[in-house]
Biopython code that builds the backbone (N, CA, C, O; Angstrom):
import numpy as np
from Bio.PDB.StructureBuilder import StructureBuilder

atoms = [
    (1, "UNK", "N", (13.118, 2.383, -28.477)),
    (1, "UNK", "CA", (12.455, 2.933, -29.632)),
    (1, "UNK", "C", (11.337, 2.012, -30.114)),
    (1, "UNK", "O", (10.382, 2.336, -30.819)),
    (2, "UNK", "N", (11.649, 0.676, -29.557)),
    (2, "UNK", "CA", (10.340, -0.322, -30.142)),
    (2, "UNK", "C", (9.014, 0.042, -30.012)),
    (2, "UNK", "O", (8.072, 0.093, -30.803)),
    (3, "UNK", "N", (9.205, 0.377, -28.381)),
    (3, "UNK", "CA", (7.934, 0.547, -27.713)),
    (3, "UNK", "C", (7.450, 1.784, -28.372)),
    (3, "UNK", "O", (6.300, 1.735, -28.809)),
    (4, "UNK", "N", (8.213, 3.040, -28.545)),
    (4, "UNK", "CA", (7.557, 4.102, -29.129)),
    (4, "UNK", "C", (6.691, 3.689, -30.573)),
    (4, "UNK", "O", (5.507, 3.955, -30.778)),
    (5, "UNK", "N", (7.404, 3.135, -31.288)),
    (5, "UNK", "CA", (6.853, 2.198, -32.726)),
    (5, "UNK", "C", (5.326, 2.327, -32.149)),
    (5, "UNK", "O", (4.430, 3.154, -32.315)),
    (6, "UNK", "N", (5.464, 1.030, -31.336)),
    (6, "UNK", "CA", (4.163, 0.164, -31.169)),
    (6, "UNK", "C", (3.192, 1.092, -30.513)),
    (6, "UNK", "O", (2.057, 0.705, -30.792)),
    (7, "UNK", "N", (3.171, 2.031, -29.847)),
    (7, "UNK", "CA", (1.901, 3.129, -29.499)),
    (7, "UNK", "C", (1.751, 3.855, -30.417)),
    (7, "UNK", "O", (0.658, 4.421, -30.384)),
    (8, "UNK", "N", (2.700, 4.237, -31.690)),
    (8, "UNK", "CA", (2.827, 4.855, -32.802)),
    (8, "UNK", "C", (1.505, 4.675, -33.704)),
    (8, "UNK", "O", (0.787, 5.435, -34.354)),
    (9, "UNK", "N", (1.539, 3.122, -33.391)),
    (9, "UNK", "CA", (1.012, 2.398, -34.458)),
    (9, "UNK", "C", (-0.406, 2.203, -34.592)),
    (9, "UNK", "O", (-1.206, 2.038, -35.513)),
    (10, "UNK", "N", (-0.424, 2.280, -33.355)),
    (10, "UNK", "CA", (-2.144, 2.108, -32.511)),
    (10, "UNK", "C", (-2.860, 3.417, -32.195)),
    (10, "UNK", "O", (-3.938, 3.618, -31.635)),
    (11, "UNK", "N", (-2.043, 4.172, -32.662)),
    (11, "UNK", "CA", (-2.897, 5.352, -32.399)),
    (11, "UNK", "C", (-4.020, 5.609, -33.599)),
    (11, "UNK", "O", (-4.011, 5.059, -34.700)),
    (12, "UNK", "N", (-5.167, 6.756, -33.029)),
    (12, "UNK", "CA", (-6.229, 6.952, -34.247)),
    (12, "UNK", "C", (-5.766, 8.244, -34.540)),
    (12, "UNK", "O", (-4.763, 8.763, -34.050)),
    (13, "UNK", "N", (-6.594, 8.784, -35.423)),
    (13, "UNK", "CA", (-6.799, 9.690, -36.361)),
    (13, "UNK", "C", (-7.292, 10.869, -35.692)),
    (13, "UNK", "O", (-8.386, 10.565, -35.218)),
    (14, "UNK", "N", (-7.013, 12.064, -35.427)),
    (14, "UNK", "CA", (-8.284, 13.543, -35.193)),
    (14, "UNK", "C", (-9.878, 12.986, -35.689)),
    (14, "UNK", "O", (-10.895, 13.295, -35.068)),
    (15, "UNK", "N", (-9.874, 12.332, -36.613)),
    (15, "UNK", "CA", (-10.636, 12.181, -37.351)),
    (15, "UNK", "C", (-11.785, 10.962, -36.690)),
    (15, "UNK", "O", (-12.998, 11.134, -36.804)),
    (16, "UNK", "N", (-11.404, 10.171, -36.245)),
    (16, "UNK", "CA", (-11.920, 9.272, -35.298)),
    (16, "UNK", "C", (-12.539, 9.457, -34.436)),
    (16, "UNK", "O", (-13.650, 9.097, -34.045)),
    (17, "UNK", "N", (-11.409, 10.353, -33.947)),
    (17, "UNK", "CA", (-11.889, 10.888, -31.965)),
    (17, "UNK", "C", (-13.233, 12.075, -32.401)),
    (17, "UNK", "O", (-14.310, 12.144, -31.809)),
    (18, "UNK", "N", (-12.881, 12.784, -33.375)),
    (18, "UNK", "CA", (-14.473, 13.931, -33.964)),
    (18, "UNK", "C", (-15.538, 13.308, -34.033)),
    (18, "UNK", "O", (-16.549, 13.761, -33.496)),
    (19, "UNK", "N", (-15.547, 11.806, -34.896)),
    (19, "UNK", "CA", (-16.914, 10.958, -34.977)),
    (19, "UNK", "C", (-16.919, 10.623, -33.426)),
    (19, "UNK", "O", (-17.776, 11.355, -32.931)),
    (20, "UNK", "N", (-16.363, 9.870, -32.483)),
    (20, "UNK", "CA", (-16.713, 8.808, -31.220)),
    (20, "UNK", "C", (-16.961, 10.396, -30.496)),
    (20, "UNK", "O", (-17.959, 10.649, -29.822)),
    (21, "UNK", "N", (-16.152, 11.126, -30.702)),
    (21, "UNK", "CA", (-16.986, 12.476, -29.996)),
    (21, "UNK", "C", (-18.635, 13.093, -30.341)),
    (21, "UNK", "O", (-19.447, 13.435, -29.481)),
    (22, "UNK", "N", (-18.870, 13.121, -32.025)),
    (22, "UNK", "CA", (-19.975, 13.576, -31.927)),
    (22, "UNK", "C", (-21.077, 11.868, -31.644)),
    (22, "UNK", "O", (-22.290, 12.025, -31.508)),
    (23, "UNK", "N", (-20.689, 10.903, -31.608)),
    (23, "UNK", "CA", (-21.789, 9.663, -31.434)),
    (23, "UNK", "C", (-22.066, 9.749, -29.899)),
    (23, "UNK", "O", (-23.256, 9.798, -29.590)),
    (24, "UNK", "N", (-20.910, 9.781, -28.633)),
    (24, "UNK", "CA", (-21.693, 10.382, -27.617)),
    (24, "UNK", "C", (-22.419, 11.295, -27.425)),
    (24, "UNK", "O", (-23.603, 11.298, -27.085)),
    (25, "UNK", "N", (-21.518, 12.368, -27.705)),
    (25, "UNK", "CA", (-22.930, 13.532, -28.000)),
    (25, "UNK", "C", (-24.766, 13.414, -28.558)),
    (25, "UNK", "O", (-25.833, 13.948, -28.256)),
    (26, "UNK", "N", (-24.320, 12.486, -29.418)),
    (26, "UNK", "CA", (-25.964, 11.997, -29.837)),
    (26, "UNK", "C", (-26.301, 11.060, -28.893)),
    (26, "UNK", "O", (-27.407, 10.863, -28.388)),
    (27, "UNK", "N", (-25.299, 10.518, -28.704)),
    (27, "UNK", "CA", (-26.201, 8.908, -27.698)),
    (27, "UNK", "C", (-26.539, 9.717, -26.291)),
    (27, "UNK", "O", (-27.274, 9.054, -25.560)),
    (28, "UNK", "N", (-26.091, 11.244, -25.660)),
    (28, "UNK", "CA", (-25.991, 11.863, -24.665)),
    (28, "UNK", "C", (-27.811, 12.558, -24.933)),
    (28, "UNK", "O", (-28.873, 12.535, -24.312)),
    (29, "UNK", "N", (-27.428, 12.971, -25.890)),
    (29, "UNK", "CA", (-28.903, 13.548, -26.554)),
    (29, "UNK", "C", (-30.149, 12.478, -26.253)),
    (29, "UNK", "O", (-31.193, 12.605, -25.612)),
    (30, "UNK", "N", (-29.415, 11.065, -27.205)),
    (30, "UNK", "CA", (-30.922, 10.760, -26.962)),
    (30, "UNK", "C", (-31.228, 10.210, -25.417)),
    (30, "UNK", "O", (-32.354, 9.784, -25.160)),
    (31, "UNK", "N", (-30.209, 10.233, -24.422)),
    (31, "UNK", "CA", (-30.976, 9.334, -23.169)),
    (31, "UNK", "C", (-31.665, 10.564, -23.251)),
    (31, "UNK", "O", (-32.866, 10.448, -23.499)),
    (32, "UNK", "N", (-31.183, 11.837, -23.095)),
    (32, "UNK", "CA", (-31.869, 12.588, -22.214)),
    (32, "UNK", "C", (-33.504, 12.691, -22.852)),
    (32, "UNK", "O", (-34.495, 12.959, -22.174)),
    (33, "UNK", "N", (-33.486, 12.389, -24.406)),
    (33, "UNK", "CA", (-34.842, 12.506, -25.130)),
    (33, "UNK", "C", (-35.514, 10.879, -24.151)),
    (33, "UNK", "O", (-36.662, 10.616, -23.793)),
    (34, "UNK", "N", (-34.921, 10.517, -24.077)),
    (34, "UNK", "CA", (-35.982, 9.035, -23.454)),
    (34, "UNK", "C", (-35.805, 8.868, -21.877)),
    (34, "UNK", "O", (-36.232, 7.932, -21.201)),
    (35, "UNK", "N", (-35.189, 9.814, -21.502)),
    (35, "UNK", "CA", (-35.711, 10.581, -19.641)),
    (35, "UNK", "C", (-36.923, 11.638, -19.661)),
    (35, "UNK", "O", (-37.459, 12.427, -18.883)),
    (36, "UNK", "N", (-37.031, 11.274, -20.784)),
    (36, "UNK", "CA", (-38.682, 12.865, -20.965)),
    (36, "UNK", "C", (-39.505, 12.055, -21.175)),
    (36, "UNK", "O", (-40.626, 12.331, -20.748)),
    (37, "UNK", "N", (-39.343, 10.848, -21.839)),
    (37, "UNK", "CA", (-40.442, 9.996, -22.035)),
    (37, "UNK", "C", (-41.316, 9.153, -21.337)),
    (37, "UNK", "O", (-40.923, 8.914, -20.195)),
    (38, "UNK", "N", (-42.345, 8.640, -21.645)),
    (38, "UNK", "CA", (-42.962, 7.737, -20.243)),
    (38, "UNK", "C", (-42.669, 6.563, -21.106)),
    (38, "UNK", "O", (-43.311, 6.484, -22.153)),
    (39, "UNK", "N", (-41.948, 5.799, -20.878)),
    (39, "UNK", "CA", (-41.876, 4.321, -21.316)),
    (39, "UNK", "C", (-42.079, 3.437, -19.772)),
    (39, "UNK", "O", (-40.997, 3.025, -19.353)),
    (40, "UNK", "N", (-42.519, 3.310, -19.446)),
    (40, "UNK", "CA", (-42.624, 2.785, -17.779)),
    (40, "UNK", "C", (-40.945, 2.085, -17.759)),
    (40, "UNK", "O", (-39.848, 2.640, -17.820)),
    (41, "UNK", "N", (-41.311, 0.732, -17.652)),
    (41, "UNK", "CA", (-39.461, 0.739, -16.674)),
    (41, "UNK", "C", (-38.366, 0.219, -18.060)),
    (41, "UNK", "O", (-37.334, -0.433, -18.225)),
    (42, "UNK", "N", (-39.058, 0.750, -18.612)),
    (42, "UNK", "CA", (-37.889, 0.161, -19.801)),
    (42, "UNK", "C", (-36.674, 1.554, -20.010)),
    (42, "UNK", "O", (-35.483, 1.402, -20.285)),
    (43, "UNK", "N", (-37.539, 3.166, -19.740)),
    (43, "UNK", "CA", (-36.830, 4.062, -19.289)),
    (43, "UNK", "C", (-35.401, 3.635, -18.745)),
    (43, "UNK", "O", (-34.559, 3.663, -19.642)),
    (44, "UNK", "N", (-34.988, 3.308, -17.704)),
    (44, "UNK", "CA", (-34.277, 2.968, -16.956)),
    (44, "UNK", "C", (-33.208, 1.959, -17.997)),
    (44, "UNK", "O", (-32.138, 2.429, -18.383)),
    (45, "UNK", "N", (-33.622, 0.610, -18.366)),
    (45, "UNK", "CA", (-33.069, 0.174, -18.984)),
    (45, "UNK", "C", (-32.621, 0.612, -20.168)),
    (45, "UNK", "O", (-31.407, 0.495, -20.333)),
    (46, "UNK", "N", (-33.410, 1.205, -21.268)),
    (46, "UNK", "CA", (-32.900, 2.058, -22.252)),
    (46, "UNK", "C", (-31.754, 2.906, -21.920)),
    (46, "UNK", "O", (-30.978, 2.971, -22.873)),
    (47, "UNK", "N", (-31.384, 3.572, -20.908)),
    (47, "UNK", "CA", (-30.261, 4.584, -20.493)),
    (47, "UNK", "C", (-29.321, 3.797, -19.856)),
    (47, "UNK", "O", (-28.296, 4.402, -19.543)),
    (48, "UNK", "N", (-29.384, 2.342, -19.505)),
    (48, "UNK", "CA", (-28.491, 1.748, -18.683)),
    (48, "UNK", "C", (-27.878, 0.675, -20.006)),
    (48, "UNK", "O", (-26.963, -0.120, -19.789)),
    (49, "UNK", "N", (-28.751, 0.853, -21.785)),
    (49, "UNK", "CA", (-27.919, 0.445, -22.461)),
    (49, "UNK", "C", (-26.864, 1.460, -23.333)),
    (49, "UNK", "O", (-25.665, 1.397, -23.604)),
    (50, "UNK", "N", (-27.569, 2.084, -23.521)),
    (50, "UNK", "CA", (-27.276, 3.398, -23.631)),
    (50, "UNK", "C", (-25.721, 3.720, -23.433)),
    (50, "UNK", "O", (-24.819, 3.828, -24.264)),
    (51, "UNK", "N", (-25.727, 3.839, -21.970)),
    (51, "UNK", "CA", (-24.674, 3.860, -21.156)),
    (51, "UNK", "C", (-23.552, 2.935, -21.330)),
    (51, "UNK", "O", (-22.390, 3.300, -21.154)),
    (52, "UNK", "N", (-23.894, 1.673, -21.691)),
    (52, "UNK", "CA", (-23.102, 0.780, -21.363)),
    (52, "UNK", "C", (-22.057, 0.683, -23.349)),
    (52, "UNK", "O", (-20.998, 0.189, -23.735)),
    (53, "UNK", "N", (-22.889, 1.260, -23.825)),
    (53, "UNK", "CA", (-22.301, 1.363, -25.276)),
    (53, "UNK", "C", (-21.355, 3.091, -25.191)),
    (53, "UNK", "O", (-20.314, 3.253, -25.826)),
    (54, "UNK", "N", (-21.692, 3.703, -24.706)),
    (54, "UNK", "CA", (-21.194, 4.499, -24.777)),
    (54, "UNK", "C", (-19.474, 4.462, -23.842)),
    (54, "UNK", "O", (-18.465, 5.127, -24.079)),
    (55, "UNK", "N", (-19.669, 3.628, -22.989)),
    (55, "UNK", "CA", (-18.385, 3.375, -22.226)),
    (55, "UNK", "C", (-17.484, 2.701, -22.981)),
    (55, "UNK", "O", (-16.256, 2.789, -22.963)),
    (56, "UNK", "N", (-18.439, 1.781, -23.883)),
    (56, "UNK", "CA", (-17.851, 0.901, -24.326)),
    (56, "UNK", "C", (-16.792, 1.810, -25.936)),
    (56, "UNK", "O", (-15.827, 1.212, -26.412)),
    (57, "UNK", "N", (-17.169, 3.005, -26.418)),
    (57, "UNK", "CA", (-16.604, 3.540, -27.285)),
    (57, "UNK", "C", (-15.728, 4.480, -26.630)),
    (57, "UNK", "O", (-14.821, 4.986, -27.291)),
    (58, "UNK", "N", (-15.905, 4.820, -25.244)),
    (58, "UNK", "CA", (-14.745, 5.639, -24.656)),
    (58, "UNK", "C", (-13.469, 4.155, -24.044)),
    (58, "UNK", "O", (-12.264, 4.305, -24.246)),
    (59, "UNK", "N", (-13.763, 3.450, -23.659)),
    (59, "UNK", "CA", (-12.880, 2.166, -23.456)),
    (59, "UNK", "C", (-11.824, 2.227, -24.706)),
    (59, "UNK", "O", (-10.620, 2.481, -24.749)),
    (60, "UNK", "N", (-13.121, 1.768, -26.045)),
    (60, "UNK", "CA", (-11.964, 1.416, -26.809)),
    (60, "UNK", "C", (-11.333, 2.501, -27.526)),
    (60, "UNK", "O", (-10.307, 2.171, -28.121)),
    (61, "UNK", "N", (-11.686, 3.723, -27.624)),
    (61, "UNK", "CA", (-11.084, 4.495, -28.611)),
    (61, "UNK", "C", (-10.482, 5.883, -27.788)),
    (61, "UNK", "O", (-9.495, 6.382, -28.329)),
    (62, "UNK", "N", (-10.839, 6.375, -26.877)),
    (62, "UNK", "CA", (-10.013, 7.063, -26.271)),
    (62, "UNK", "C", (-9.043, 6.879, -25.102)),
    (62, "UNK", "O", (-8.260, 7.719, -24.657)),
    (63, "UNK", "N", (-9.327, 5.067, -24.505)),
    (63, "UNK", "CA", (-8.248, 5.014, -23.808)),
    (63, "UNK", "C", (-7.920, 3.865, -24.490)),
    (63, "UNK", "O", (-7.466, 3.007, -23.733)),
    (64, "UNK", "N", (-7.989, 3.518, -25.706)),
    (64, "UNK", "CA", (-6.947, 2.598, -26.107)),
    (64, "UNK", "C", (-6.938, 0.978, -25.652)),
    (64, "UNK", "O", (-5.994, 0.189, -25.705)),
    (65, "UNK", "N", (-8.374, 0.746, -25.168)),
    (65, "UNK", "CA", (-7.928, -0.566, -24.948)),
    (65, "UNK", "C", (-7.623, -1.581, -25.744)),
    (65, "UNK", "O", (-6.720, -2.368, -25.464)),
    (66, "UNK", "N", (-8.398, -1.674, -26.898)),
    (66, "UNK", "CA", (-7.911, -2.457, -28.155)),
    (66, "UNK", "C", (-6.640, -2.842, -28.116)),
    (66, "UNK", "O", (-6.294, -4.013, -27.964)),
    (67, "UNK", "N", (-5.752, -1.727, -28.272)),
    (67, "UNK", "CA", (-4.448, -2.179, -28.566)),
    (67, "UNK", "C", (-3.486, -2.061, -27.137)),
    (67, "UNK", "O", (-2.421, -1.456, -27.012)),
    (68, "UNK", "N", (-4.214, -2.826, -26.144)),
    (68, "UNK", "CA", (-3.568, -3.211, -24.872)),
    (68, "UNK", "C", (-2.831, -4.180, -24.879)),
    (68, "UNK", "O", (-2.640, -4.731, -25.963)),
    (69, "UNK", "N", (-2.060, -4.796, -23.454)),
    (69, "UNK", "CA", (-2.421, -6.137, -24.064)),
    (69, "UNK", "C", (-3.219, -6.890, -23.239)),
    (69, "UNK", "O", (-4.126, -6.219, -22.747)),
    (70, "UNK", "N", (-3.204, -8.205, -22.865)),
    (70, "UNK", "CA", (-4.583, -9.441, -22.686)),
    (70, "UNK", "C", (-4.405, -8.944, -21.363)),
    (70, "UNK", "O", (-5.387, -8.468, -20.795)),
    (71, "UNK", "N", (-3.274, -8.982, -20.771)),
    (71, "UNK", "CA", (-3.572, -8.548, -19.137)),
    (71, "UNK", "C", (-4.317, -7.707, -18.603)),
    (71, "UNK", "O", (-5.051, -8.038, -17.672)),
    (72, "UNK", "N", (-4.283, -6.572, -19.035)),
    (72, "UNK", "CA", (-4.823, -5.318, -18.833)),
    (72, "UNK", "C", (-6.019, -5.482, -19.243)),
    (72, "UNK", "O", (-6.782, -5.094, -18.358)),
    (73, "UNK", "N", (-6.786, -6.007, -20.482)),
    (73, "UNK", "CA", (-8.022, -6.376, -20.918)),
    (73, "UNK", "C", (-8.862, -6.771, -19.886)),
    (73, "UNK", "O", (-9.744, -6.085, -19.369)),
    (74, "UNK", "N", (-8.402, -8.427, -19.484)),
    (74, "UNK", "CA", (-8.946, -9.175, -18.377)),
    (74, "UNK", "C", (-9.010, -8.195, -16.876)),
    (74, "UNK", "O", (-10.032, -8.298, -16.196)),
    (75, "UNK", "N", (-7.896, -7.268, -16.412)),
    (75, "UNK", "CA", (-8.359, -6.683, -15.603)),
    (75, "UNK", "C", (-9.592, -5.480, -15.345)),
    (75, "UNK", "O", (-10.426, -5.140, -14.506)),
    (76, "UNK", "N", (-9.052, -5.099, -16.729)),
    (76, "UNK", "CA", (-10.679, -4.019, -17.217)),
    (76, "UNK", "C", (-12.240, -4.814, -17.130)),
    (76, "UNK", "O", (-13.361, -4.456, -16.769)),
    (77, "UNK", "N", (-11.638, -6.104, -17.675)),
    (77, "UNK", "CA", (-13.434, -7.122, -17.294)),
    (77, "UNK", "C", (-13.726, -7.130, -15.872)),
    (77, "UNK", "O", (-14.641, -6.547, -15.288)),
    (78, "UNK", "N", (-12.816, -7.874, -15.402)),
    (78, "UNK", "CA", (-12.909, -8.015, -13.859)),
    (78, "UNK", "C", (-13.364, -6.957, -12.743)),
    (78, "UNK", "O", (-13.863, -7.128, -11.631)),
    (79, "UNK", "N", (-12.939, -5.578, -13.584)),
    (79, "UNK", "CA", (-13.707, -5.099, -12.910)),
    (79, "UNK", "C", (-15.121, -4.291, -12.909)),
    (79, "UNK", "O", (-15.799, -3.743, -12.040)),
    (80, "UNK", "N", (-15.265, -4.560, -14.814)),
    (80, "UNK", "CA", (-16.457, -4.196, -14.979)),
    (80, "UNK", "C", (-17.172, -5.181, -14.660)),
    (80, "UNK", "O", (-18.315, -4.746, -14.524)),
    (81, "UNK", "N", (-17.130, -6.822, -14.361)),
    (81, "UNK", "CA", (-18.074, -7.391, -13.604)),
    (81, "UNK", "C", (-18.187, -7.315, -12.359)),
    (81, "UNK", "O", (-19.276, -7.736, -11.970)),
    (82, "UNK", "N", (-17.122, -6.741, -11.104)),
    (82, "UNK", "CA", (-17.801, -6.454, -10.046)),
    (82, "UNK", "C", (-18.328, -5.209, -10.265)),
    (82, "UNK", "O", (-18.582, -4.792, -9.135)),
    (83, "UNK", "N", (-18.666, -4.300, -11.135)),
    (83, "UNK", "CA", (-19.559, -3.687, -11.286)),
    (83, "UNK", "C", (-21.024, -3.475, -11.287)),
    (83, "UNK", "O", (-21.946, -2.944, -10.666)),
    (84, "UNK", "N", (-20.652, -4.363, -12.590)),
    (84, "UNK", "CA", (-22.271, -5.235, -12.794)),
    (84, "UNK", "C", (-22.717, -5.921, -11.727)),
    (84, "UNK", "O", (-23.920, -5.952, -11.467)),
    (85, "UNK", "N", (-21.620, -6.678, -10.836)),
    (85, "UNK", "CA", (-22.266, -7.065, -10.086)),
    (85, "UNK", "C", (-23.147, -6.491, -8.772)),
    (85, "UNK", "O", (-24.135, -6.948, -8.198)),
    (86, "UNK", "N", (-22.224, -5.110, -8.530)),
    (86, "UNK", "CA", (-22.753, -3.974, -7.225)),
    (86, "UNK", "C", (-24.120, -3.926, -8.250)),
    (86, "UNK", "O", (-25.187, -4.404, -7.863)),
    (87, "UNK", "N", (-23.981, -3.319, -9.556)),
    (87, "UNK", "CA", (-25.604, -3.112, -10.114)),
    (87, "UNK", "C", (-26.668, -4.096, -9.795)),
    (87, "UNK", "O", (-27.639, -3.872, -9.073)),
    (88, "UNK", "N", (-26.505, -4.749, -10.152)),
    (88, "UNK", "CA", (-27.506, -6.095, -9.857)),
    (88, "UNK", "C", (-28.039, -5.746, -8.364)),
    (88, "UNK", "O", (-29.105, -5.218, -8.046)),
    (89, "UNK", "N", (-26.885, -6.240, -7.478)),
    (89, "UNK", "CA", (-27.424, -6.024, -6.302)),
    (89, "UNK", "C", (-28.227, -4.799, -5.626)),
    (89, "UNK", "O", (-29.133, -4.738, -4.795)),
    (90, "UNK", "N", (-27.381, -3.718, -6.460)),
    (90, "UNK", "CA", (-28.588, -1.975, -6.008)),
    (90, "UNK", "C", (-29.346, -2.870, -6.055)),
    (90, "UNK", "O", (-29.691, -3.664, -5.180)),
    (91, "UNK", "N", (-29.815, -2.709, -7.753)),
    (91, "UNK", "CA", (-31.094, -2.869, -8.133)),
    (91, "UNK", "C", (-32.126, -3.750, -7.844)),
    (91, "UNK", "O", (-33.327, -3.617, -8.075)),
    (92, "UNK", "N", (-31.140, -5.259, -6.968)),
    (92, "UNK", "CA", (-32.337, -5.955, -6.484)),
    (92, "UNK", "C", (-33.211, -5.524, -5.151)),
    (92, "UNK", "O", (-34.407, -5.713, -4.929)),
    (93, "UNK", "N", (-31.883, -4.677, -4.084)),
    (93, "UNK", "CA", (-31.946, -3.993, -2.888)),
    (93, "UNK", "C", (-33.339, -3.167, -3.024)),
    (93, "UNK", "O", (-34.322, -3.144, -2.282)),
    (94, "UNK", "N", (-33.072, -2.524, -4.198)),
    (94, "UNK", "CA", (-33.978, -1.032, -4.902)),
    (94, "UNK", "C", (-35.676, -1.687, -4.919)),
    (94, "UNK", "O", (-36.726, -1.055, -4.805)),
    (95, "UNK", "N", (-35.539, -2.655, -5.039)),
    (95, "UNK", "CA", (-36.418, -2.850, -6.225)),
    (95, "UNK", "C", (-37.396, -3.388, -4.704)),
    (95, "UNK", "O", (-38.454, -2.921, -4.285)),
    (96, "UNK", "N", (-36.656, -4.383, -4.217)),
    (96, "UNK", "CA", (-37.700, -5.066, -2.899)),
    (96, "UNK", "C", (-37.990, -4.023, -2.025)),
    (96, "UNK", "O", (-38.389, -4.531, -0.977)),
    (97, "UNK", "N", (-37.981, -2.726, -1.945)),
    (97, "UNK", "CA", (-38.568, -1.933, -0.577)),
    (97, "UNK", "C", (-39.231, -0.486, -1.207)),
    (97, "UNK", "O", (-39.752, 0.334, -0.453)),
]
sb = StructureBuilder()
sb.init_structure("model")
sb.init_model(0)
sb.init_chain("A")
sb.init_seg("    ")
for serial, (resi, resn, name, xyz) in enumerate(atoms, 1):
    if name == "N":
        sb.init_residue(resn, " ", resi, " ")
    sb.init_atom(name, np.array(xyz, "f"), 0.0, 1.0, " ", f" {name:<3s}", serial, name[0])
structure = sb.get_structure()
């Protein structure tokens, strides 16, 4: 019964998940408003921060990582830096040819 407690406890609100639902929705809105735009290469980067905030509010609020614990955290990094790291490399691949 402990364990039930403790996910009890950590859970959000309807009310939560409606806002982090409609803030993607806008942050979804605006890449697509600044994929219409000519910003030369900042385009790209603008949607790749974009992106990276928006994961970052599905991480913590619809799968709960906050109230994980440290193990599971550190493995979620680990593998968002070999992520970052395949990115890097596209993009250096991309970029020289």
């Amino acid at each position: 019964m402990e364990k039930h407690d403790y996910y009890h406890e950590h859970s959000h609100s309807y009310g939560i998940y409606i806002l982090v639902w409609l803030a993607l929705m806008a942050l979804t809105a605006i890449t697509v408003a600044v994929a219409g735009m000519d910003i030369g290469r900042f385009t790209v980067a603008t949607a790749l921060i974009i992106a990276a905030f928006k994961a970052y509010l599905v991480l913590t609020i619809f799968m709960h990582l906050r109230s994980e614990t440290k193990t599971f955290v550190v493995f979620v990094l680990v593998a968002l830096l070999f992520l970052g790291i395949s990115f890097v490399l596209l993009f250096s691949d991309y970029s020289f040819h």
